[in-house]
TORROBA-559089 format. One record per residue: residue number from 1; y, z, x of N, C-alpha, C in turn. Coordinates in steps of 0.05 Angstrom, whole numbers. Last residue first. Example, Ala and Ser with C-alpha at 12.3 -4.5 7.8 and 13.67 -1.06 7.14 Angstrom:
[2 [-45 142 257] [-21 143 273] [1 157 258]]
[1 [-114 156 264] [-90 156 246] [-66 156 264]]
//
This chain:
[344 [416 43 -667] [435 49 -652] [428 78 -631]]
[343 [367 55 -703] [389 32 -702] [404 26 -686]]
[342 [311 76 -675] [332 78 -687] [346 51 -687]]
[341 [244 50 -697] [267 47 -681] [286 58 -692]]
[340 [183 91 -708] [202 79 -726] [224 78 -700]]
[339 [115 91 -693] [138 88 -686] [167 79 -702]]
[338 [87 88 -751] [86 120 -733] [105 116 -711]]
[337 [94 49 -770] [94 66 -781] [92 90 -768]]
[336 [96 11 -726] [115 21 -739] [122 39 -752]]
[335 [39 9 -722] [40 28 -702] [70 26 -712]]
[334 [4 -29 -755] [4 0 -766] [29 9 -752]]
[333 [3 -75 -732] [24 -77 -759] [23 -49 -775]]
[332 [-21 -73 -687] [9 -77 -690] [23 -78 -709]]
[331 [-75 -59 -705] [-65 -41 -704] [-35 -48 -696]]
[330 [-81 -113 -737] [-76 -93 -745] [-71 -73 -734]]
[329 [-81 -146 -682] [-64 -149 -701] [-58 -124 -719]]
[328 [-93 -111 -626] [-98 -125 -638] [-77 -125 -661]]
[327 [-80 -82 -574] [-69 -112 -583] [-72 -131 -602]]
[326 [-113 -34 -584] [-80 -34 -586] [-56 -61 -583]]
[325 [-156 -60 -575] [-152 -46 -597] [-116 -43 -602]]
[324 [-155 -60 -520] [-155 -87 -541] [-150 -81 -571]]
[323 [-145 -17 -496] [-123 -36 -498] [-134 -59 -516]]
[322 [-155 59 -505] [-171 20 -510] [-143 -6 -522]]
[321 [-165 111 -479] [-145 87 -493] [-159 69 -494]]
[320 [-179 176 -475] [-174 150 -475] [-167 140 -501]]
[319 [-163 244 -446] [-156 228 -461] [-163 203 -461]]
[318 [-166 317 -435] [-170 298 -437] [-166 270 -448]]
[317 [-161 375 -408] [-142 355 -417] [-159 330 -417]]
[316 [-219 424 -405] [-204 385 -390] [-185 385 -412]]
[315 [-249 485 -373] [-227 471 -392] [-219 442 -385]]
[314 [-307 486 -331] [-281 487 -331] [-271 466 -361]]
[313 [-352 514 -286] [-351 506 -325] [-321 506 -322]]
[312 [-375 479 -231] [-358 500 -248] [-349 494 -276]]
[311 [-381 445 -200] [-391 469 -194] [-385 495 -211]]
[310 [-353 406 -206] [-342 411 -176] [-356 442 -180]]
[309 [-352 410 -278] [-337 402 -251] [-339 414 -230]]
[308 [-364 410 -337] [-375 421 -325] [-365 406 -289]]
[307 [-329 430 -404] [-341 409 -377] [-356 419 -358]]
[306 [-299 427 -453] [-311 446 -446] [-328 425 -433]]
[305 [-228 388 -471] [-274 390 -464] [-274 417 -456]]
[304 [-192 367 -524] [-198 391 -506] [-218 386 -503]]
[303 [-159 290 -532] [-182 319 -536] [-173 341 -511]]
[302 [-137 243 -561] [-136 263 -540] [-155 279 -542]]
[301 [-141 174 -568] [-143 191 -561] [-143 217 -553]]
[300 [-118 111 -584] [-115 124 -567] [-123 152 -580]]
[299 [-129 64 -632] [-130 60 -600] [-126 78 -581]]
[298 [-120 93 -675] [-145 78 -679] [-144 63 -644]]
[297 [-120 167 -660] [-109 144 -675] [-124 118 -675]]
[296 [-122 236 -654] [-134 220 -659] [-122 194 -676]]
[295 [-105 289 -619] [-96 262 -624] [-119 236 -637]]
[294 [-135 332 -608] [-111 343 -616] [-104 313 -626]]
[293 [-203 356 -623] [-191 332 -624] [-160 337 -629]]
[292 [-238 411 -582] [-209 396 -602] [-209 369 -601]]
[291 [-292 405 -564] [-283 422 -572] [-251 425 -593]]
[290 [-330 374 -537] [-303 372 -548] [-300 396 -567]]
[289 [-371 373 -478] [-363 381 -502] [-343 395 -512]]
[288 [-418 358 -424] [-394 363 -438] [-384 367 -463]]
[287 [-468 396 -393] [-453 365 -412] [-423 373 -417]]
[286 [-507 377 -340] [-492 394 -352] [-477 374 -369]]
[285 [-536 352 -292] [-561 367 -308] [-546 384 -331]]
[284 [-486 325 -254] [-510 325 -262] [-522 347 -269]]
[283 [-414 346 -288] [-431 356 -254] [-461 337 -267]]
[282 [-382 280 -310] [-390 315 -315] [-415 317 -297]]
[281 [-342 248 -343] [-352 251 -325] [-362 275 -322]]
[280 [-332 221 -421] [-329 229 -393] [-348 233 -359]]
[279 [-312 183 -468] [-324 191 -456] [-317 204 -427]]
[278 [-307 154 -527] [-297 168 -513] [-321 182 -493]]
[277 [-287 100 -581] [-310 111 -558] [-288 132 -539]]
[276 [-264 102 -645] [-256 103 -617] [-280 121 -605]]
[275 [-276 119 -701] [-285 108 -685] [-288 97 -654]]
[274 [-236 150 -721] [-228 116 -717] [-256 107 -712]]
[273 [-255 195 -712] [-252 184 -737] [-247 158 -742]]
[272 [-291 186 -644] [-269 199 -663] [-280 185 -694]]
[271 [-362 193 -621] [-336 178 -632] [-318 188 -647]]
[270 [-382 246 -573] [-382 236 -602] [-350 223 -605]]
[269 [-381 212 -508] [-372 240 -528] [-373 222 -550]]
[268 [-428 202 -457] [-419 194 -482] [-409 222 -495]]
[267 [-417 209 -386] [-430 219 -403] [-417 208 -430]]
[266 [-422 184 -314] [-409 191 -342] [-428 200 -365]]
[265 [-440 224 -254] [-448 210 -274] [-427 214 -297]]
[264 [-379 245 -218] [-398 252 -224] [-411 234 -249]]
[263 [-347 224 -165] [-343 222 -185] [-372 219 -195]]
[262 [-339 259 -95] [-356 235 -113] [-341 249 -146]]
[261 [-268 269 -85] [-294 272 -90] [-310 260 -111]]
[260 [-211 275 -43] [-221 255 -55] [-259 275 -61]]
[259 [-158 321 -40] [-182 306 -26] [-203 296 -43]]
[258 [-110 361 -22] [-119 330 -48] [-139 321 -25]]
[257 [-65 415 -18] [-71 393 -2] [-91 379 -23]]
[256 [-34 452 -49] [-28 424 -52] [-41 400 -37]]
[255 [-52 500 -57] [-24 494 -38] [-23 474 -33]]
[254 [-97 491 -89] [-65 512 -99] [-50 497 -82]]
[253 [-116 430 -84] [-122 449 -82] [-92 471 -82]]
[252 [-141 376 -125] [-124 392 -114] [-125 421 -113]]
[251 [-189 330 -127] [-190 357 -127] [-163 361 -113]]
[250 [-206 272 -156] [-181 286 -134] [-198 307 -139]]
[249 [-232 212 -169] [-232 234 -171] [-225 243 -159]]
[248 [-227 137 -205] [-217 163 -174] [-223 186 -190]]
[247 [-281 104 -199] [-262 121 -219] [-246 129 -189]]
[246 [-280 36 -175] [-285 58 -166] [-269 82 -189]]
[245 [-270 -24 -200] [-260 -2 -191] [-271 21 -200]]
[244 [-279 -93 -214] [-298 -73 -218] [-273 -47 -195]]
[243 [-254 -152 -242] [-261 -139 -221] [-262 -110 -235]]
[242 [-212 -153 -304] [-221 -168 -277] [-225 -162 -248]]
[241 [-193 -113 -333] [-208 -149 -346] [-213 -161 -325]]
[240 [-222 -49 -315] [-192 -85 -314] [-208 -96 -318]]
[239 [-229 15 -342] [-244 -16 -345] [-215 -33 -336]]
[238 [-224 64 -294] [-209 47 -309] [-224 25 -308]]
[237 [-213 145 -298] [-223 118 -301] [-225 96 -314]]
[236 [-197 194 -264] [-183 167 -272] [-200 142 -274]]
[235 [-198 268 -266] [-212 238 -266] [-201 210 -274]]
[234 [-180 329 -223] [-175 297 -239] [-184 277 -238]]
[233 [-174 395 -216] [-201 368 -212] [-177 342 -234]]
[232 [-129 434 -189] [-143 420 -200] [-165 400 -205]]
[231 [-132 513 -172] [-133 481 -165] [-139 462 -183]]
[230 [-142 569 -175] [-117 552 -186] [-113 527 -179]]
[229 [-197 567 -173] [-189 588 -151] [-153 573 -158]]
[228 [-220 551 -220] [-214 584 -219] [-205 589 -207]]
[227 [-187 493 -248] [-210 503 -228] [-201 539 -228]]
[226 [-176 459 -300] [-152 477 -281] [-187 491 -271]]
[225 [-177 375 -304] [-192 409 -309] [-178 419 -288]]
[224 [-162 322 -332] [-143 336 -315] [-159 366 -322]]
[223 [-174 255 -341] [-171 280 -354] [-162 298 -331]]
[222 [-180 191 -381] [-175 206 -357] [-174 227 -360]]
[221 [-199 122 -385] [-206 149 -392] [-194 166 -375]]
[220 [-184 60 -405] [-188 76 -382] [-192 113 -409]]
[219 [-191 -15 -426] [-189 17 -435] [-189 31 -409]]
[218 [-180 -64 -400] [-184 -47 -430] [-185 -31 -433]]
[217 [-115 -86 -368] [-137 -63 -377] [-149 -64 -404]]
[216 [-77 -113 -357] [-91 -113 -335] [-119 -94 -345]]
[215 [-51 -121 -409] [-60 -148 -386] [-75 -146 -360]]
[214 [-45 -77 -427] [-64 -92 -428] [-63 -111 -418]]
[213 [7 -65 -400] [-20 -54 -393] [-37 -68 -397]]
[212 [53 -109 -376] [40 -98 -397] [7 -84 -389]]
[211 [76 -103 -302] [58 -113 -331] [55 -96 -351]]
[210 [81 -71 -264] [103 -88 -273] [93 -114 -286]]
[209 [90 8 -276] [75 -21 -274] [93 -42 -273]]
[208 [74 78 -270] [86 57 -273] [73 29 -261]]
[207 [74 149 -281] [52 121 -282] [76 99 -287]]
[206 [67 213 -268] [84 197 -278] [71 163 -268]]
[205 [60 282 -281] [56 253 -277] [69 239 -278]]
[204 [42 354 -298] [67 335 -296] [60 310 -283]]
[203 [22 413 -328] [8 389 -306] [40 371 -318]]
[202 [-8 482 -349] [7 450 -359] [1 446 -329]]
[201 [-7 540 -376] [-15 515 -351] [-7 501 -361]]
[200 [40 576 -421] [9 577 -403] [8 550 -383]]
[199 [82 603 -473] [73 595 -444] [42 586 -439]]
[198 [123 604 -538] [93 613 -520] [96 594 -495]]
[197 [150 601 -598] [145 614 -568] [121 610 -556]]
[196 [178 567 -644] [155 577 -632] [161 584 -600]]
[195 [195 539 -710] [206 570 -696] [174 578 -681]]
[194 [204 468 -699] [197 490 -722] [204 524 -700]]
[193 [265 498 -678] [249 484 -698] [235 470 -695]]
[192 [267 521 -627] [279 527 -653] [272 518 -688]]
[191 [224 529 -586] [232 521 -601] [253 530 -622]]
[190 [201 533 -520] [216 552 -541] [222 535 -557]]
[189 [151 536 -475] [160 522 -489] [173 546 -510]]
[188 [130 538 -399] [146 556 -425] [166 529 -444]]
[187 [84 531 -353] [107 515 -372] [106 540 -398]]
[186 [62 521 -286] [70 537 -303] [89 526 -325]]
[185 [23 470 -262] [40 477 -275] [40 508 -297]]
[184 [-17 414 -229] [-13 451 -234] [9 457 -240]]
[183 [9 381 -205] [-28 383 -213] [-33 402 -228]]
[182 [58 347 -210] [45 377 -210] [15 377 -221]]
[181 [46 293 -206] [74 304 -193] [59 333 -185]]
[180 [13 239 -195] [9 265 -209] [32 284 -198]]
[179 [11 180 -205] [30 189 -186] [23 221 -204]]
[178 [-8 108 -210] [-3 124 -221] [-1 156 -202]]
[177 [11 33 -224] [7 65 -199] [6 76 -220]]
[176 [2 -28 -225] [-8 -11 -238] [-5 11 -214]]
[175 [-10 -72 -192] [12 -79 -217] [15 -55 -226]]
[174 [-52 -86 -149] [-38 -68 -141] [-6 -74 -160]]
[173 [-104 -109 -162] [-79 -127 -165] [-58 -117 -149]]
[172 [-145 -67 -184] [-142 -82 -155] [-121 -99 -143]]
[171 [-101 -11 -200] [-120 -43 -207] [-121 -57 -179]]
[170 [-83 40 -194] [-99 33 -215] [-115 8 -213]]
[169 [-59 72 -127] [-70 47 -150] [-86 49 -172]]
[168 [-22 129 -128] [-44 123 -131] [-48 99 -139]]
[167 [31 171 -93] [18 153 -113] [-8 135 -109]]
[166 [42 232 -93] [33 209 -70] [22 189 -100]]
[165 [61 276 -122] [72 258 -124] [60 236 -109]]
[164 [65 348 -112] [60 334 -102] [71 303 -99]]
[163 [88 413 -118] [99 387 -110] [91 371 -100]]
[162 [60 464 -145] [63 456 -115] [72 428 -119]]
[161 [65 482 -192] [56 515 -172] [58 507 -140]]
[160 [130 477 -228] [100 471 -216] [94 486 -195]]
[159 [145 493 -286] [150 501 -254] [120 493 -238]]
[158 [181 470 -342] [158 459 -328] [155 470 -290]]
[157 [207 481 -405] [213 485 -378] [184 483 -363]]
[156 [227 458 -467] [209 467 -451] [206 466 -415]]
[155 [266 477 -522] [266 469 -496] [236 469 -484]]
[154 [276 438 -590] [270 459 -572] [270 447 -539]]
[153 [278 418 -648] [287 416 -637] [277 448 -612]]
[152 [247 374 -699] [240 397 -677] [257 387 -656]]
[151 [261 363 -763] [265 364 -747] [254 390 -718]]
[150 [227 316 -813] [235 348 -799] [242 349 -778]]
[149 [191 264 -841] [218 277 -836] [223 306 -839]]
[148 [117 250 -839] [140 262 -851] [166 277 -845]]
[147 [98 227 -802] [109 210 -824] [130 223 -842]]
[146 [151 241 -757] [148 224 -777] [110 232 -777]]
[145 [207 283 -733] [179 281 -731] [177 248 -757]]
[144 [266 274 -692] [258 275 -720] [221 260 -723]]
[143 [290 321 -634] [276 289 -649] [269 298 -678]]
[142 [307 340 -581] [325 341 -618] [312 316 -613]]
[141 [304 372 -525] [284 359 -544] [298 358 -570]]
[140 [297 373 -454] [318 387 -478] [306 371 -502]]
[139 [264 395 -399] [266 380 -419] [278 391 -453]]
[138 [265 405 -332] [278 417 -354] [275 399 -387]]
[137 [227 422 -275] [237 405 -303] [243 428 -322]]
[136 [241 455 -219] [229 455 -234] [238 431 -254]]
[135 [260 438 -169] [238 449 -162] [230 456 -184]]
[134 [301 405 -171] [289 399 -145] [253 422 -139]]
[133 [318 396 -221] [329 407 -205] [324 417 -169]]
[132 [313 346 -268] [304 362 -251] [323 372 -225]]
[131 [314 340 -341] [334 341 -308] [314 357 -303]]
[130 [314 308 -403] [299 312 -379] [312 317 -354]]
[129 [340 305 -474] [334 291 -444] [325 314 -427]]
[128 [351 270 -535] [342 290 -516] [339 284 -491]]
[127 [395 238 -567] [398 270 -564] [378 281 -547]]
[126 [379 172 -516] [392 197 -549] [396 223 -544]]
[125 [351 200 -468] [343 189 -487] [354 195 -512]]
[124 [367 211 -400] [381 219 -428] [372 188 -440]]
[123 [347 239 -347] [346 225 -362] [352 234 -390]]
[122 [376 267 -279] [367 270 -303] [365 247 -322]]
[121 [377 255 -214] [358 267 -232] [361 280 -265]]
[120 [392 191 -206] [369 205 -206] [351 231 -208]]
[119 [415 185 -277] [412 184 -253] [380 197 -235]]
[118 [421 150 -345] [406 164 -324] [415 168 -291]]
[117 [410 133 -418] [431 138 -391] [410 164 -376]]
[116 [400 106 -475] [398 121 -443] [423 108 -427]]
[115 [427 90 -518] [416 111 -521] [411 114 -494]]
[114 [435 24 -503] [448 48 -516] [450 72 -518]]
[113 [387 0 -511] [410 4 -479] [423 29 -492]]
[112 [346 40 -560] [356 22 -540] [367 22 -515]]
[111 [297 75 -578] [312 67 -576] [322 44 -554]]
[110 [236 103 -630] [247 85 -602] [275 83 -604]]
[109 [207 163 -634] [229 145 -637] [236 122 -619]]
[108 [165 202 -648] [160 179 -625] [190 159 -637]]
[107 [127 260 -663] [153 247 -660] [154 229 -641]]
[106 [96 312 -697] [92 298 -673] [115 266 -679]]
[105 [62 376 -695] [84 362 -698] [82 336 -687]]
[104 [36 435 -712] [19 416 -706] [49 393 -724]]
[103 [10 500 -701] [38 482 -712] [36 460 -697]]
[102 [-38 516 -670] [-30 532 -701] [-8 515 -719]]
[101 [-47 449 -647] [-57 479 -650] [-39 486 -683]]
[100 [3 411 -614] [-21 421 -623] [-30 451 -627]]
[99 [64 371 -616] [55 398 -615] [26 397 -634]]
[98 [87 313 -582] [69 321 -591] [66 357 -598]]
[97 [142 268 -570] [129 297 -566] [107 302 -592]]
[96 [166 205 -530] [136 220 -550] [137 258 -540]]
[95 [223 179 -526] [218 214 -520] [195 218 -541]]
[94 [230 110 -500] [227 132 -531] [214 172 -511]]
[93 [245 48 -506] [256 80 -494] [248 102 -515]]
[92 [269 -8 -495] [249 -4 -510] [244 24 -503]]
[91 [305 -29 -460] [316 -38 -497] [295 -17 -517]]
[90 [278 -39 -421] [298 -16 -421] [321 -24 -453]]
[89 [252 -90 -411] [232 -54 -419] [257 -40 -427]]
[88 [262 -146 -421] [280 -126 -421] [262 -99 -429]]
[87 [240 -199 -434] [220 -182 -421] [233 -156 -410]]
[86 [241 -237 -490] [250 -217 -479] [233 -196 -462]]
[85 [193 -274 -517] [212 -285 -489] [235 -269 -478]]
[84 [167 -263 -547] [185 -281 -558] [204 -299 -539]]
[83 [132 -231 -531] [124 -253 -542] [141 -280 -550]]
[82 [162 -182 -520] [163 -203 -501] [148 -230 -510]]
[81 [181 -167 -573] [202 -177 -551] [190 -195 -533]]
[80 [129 -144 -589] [141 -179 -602] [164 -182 -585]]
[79 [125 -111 -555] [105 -131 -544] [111 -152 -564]]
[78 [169 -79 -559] [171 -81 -543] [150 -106 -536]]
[77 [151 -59 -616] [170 -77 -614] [183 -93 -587]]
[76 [105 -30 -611] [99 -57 -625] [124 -81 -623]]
[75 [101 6 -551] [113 0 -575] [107 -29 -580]]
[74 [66 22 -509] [57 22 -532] [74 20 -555]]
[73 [107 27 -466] [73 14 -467] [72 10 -490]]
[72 [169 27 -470] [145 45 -477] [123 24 -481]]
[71 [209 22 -425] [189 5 -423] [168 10 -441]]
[70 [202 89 -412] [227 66 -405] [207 38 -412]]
[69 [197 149 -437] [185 119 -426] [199 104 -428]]
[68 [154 216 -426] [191 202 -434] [183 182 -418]]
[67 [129 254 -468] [115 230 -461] [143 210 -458]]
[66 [89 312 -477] [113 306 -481] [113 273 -456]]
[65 [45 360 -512] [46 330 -493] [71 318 -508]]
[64 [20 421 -519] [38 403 -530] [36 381 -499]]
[63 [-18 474 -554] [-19 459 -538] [11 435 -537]]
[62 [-34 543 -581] [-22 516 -578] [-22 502 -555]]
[61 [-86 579 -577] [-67 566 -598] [-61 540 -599]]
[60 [-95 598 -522] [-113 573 -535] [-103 566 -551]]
[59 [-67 631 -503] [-81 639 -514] [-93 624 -534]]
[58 [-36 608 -461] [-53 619 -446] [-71 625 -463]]
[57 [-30 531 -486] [-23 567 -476] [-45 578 -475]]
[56 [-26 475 -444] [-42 489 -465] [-35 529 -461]]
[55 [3 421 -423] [-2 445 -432] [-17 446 -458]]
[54 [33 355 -399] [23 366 -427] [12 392 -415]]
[53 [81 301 -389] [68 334 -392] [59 332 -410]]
[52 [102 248 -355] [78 254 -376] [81 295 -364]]
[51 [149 188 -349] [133 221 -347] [116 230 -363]]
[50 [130 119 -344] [131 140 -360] [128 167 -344]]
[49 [148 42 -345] [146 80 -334] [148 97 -352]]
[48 [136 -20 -344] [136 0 -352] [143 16 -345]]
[47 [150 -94 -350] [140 -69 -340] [148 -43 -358]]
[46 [184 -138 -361] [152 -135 -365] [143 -110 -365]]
[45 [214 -127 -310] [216 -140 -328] [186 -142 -336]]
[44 [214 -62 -272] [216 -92 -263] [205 -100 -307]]
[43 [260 -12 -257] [229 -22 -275] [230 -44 -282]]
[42 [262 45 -216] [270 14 -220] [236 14 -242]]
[41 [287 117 -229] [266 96 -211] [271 64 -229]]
[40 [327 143 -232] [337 119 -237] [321 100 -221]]
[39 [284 196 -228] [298 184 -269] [313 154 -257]]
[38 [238 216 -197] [261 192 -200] [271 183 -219]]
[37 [207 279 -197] [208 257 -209] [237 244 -200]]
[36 [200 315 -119] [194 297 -149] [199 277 -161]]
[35 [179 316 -65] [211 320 -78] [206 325 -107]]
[34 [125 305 -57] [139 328 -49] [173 334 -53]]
[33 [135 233 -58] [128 260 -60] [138 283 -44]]
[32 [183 231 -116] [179 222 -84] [165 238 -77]]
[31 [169 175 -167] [179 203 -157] [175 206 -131]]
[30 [178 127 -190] [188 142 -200] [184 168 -197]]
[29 [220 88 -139] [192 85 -144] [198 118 -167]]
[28 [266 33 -130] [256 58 -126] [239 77 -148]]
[27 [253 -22 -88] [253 -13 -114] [251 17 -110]]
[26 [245 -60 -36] [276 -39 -45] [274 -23 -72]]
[25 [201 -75 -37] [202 -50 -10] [233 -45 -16]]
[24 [194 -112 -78] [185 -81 -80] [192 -62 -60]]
[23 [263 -138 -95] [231 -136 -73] [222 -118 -81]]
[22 [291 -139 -154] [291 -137 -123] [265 -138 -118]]
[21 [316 -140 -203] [290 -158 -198] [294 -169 -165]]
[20 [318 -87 -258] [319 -96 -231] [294 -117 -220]]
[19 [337 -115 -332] [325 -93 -309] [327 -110 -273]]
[18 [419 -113 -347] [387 -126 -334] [366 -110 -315]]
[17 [449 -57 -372] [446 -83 -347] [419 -87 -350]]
[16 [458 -15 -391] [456 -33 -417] [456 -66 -388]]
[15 [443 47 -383] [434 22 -377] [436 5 -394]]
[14 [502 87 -358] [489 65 -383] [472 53 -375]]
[13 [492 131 -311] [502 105 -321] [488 96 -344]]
[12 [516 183 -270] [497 176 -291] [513 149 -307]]
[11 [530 157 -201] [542 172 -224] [519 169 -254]]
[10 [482 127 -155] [512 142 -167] [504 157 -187]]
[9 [423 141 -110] [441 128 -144] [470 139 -140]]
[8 [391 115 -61] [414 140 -74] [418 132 -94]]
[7 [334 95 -54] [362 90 -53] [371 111 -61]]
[6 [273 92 -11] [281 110 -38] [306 110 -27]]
[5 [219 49 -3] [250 58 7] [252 63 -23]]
[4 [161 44 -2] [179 28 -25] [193 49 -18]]
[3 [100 18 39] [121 40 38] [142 30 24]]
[2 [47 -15 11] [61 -20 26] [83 0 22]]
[1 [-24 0 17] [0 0 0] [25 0 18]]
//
């Protein structure tokens, strides 16, 4: 992989300019490691980026996945843009939050140039946005849930236990990274609305491309288990429409050093309600088992496992996708309904 120089930004700016269509060895990439996330990381035409958190509290209750995207992968309006011959990602912007467990929320607005603005370190989506301060996230949150209209407004604060960020290939193509910031996370979520408190682990990421996903994928699987001695295990695995890749499997360890390990036989998990296949990786002679379904839709995914990893019964974040499913007709003429655009 070739080293991609990290620029200074100015002042927080509109993006209502053309995305960037420099070299890759001038683009700036969307976190550094051991610094963190890049809010005025570059996102080439076509392309994508996203942060990703998600948690679970300490007392199993609740859970939440918060999902800020320049380029959103998965909007219906972003893949008739480019059908049409607009390949502008930064028209296409949305703040996904999710709440699971006892209070159970979930909100995906898209917006435009309009609505962001960014430097490198904070992002502003409409009324909510994201700053980092060099050693924790901050994420400020006023969205309106659908299908049915309410509002959740709240903070959630993200301290990771170590700063990582080295990025990772997805496809043999090298169109596709993906970049685990905090493997390990302390996170406190407060709300005002609906009215909730609570803390526990969490994890921070961030994945970018300069394609539509499905052009390079059908599906992938991935998941994220917290180990006893405070380290993580992570699985990444990915069907491309072309050519065969190795899952990755990490182990991070508390103080952040990452070392690569076999990736253990897969195993079948019972199909969601859609029907959606799911599956995972797990030690030989031990299984796995779901225990929550927090997301279930007709192309994507989430669950809680009860697993077995690196020697050890361990909790997974878990999740797949299936890109054909998510290209197909009907599910493009569902996903409005659960993404609605603002106007402005």
């Amino acid at each position: 992989m070739r080293t991609i120089d990290f620029q200074q930004s100015g002042a927080l700016r509109a993006d209502n300019a053309p995305p960037v269509n420099g070299d890759e060895d001038t683009l700036i990439r969307a976190c550094e490691p051991g610094l963190g996330p890049r809010f005025d990381a570059s996102v080439m035409p076509e392309g994508y980026l996203w942060w990703y958190v998600d948690a679970l509290s300490d007392d199993g209750r609740h859970g939440i996945t918060l999902i800020a995207q320049l380029g959103s992968c998965f909007s219906p309006y972003y893949a008739k843009a480019r059908r049409l011959g607009d390949s502008d990602p930064l028209n296409h912007n949305s703040l996904n939050v999710a709440l699971y467990g006892e209070c159970k929320r979930w909100s995906m607005t898209e917006r435009g140039h309009s609505a962001l603005r960014r430097d490198a370190s904070r992002l502003e989506l409409g009324p909510s946005s994201l700053s980092w301060d060099g050693t924790s996230l901050t994420i400020q949150i006023d969205e309106v849930t659908v299908p049915l209209p309410s509002r959740i407004r709240g903070t959630v604060r993200v301290y990771p236990s170590v700063v990582a960020g080295q990025p990772y290939n997805l496809d043999n193509a090298g169109h596709h990274y993906w970049a685990p910031i905090a493997p390990r996370a302390h996170v406190e979520v407060e709300f005002d609305q609906p009215s909730l408190r609570w803390s526990g682990s969490g994890y921070l990421d961030s994945n970018w491309g300069v394609e539509p996903l499905e052009r390079a994928f059908q599906r992938w699987e991935w998941s994220r288990a917290m180990l006893k001695d405070g380290g993580t295990a992570i699985l990444y695995d990915v069907t491309q429409r072309e050519g065969d890749k190795p899952p990755l499997a990490l182990r991070f360890a508390p103080t952040g050093g990452v070392e690569h390990f076999e990736a253990p036989p897969r195993v079948r998990l019972p199909n969601t309600a859609w029907l959606m296949r799911r599956g995972t990786r797990v030690d030989p002679h031990h299984t796995a088992r779901v225990t929550e379904t927090l997301e279930d839709t007709p192309f994507y995914t989430r669950s809680v496992l009860e697993t077995h990893l690196l020697g050890e019964p361990v909790t997974a974040m878990h999740e797949s996708v299936c890109l054909d499913r998510f290209s197909s007709r009907w599910v493009q003429t569902l996903l409005p309904f659960r993404i609605p655009r603002a106007l402005s």
